[in-house]
C-alpha positions as CSV (number, residue, x, y, z in Angstrom):
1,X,0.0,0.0,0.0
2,X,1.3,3.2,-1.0
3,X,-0.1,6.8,-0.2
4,X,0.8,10.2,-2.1
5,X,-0.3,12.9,-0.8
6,X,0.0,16.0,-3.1
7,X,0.6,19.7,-2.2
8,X,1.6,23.2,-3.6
9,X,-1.4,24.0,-6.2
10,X,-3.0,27.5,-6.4
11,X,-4.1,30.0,-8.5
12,X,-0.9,32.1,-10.3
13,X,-0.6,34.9,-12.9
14,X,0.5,34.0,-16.9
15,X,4.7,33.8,-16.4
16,X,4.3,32.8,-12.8
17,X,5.9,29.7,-10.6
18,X,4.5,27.2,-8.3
19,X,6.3,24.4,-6.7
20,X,4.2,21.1,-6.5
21,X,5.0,18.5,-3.8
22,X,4.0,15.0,-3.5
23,X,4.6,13.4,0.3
24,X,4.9,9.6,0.1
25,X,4.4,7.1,2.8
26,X,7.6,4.8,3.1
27,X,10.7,4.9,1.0
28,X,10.7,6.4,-2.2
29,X,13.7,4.1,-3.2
30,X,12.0,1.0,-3.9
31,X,10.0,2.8,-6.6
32,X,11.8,2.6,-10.0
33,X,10.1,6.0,-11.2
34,X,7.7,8.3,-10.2
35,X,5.5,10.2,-11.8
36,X,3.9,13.7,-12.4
37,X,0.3,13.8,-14.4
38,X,-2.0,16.1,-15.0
39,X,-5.5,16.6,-16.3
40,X,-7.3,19.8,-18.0
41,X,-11.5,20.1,-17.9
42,X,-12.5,17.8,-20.4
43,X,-9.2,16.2,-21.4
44,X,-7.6,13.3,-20.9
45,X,-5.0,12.7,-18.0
46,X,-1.6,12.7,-19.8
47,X,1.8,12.7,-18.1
48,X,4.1,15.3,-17.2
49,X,7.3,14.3,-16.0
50,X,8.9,11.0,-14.9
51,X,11.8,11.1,-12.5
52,X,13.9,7.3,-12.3
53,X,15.4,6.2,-9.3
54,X,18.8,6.7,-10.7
55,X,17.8,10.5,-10.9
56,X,17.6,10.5,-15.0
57,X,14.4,12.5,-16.0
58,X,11.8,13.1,-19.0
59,X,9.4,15.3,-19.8
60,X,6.3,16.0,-22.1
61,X,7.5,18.6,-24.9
62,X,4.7,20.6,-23.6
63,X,6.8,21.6,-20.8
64,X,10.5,21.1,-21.5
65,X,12.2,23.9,-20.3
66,X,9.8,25.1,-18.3
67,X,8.8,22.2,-15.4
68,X,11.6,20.8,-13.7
69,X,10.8,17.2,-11.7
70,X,13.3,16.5,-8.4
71,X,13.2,13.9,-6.0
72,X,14.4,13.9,-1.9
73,X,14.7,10.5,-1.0
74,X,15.6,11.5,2.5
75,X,12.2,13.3,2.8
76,X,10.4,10.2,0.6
77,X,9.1,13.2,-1.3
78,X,8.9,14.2,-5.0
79,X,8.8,17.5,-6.5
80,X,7.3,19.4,-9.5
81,X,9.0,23.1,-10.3
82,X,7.0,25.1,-12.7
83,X,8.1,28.3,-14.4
84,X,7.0,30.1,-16.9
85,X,4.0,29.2,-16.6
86,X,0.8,29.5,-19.1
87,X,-2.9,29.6,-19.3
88,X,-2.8,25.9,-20.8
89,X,-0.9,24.4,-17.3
90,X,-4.3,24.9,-15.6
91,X,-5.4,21.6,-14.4
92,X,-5.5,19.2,-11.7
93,X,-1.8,17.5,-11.2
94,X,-1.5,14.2,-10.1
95,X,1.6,12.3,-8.1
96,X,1.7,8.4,-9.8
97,X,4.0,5.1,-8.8
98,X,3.6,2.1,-9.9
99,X,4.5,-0.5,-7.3
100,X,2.6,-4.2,-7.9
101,X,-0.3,-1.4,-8.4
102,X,-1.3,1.8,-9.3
103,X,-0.8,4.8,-7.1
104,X,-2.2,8.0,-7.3
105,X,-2.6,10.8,-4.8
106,X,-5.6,13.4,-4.7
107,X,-4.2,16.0,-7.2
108,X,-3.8,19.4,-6.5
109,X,-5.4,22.3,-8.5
110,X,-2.9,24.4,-10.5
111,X,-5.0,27.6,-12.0
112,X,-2.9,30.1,-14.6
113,X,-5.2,33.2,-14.9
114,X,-4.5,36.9,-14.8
């Protein structure tokens, strides 16, 4: 059984930054990724970032350059930097491992809007 627990959302002006954080129960370590989605009113979830347990990282082209995905296994916590941010980032961002099963946390609401 694992539990994420998501934190950090808000509402934020076009250009902006919010730092999303996802608090997981246990070690982070025995995961071999985790995992950053999100999902817009009316669209599908798609994924956002993936960070390995190694540290290497990937990101949707969407956000290259602009989200940056960090990990503190000391904290068993995972972390979600977004810059820059535009109108189009509004949605509800999700924390994901998969363990045996599928994990998700509650999401946290990330609203760009001037």
């Amino acid at each position: 059984q694992v539990q994420l627990v998501e934190s950090g959302g808000g509402l934020v002006q076009p250009g902006g930054s919010l730092r999303l954080s996802c608090a997981a129960s246990g070690s982070i370590f025995r995961f071999d990724a985790m995992n950053w989605y999100r999902q817009a009113p009316g669209k599908q979830r798609e994924l956002v970032a993936i960070i390995r347990r190694g540290g290497s990282t990937t990101y949707a082209d969407s956000v290259k350059g602009r989200f940056t995905i960090s990990k503190d296994n000391a904290k068993n916590a995972v972390y979600l930097q977004m810059n820059s941010l535009k109108p189009e980032d509004t949605a509800v961002y999700y924390c994901n491992v998969v363990w045996g099963l599928i994990y998700w946390g509650q999401g946290t609401q990330v609203t760009v809007s001037s």
